[in-house]
C-alpha positions as CSV (number, residue, x, y, z in Angstrom):
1,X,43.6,-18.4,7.5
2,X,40.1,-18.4,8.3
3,X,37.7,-20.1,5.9
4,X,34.0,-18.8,5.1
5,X,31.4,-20.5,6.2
6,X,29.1,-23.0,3.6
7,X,26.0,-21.6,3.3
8,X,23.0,-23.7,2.3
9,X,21.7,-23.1,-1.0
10,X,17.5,-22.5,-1.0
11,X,15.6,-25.8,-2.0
12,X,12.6,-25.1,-3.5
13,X,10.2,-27.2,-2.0
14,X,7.1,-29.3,-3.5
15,X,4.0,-26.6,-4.5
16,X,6.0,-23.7,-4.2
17,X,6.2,-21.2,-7.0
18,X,8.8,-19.3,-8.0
19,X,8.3,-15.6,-7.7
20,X,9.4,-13.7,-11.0
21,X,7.5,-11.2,-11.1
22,X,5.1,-8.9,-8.7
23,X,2.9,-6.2,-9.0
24,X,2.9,-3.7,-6.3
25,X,0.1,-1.9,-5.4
26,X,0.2,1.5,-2.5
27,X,-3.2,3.0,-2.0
28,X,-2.8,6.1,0.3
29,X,-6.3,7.9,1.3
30,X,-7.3,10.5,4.0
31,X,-10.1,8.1,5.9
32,X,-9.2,4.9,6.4
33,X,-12.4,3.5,6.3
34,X,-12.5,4.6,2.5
35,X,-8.8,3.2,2.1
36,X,-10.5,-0.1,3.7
37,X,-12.9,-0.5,1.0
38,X,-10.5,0.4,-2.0
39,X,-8.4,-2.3,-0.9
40,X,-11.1,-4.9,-0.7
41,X,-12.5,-4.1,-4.0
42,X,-8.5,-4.2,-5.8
43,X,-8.1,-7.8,-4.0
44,X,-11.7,-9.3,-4.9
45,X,-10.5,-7.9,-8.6
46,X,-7.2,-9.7,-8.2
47,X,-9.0,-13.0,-6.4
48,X,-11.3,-13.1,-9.4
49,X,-8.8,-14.0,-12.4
50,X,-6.9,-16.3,-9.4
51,X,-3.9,-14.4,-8.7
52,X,-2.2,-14.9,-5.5
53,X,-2.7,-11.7,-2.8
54,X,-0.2,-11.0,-0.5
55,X,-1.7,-8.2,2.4
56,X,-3.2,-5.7,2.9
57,X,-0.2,-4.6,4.9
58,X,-1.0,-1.5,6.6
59,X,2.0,1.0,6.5
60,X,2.5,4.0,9.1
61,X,0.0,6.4,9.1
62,X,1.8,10.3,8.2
63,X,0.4,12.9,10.5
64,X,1.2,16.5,9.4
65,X,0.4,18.7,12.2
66,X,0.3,22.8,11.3
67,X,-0.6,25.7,14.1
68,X,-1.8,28.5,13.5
69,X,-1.5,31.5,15.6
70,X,-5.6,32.5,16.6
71,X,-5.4,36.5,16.1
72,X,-2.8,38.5,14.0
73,X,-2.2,41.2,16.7
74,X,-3.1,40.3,19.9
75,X,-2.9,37.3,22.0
76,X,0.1,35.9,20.5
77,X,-0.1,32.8,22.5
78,X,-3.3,31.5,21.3
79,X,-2.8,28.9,18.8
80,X,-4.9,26.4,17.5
81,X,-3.2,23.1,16.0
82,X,-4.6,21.1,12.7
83,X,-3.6,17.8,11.5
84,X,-3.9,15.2,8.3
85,X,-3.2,11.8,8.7
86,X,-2.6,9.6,5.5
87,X,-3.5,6.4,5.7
88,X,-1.3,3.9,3.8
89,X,-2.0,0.0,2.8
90,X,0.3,-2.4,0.8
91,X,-1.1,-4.7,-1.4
92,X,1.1,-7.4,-3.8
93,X,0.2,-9.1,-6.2
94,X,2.5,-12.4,-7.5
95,X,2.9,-13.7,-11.1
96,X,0.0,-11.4,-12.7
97,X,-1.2,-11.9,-15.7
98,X,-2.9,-9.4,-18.5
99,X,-6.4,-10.4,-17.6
100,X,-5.3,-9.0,-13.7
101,X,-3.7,-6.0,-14.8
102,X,-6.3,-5.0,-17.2
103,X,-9.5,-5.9,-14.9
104,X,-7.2,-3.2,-12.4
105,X,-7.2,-0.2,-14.5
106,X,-10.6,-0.2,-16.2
107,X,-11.5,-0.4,-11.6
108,X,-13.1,3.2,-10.7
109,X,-12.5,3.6,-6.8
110,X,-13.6,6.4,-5.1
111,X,-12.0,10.2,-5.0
112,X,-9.3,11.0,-2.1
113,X,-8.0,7.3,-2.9
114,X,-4.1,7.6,-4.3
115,X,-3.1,4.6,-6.0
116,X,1.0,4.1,-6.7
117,X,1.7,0.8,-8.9
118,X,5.1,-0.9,-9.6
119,X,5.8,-4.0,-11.3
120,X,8.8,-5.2,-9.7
């Protein structure tokens, strides 16, 4: 009979916090450089009212490509191609408080800048 094998329980170790709860934070934007500075302005809010940052972590950029045919009648093969890329960065946010949270909605970032928030 085979017997499972003991696995160690997790120690928590001197000045480590417990997680128990985390705000996550997805900002999606068409230029990154526009992304960039969205997420520098959320984490200097965050940094502010000493809450612990975690990223940005850049996700995978989408690309949606589309072509389009050139003329409606004639030259069938001529195509032209188009594409958007959406930029993605992930940004957490660990044990927030009321004074984060609020200081984070009353923010005004720029337009094209999508902003998804979960508190997990």
């Amino acid at each position: 009979m085979a017997t499972k094998p003991k696995v160690p329980k997790k120690v928590k170790k001197a000045g480590e916090e417990e997680v128990t709860s985390r705000l996550r934070i997805r900002v999606r934007a068409y230029e990154s450089k526009i992304l960039d500075l969205s997420v520098k302005q959320i984490i200097d809010t965050a940094l502010r009212y000493d809450a612990k940052v975690q990223g940005p972590i850049p996700l995978p950029t989408d690309i949606k490509k589309y072509t389009v045919n050139r003329a409606a009648f004639v030259y069938k093969n001529a195509r032209e191609q188009f594409e958007m890329r959406i930029h993605k960065r992930l940004i957490d946010i660990l044990n927030p408080d009321a004074k984060v949270i609020e200081a984070l909605t009353n923010m005004s970032l720029p337009s094209g800048v999508n902003i998804d928030v979960k508190l997990i």
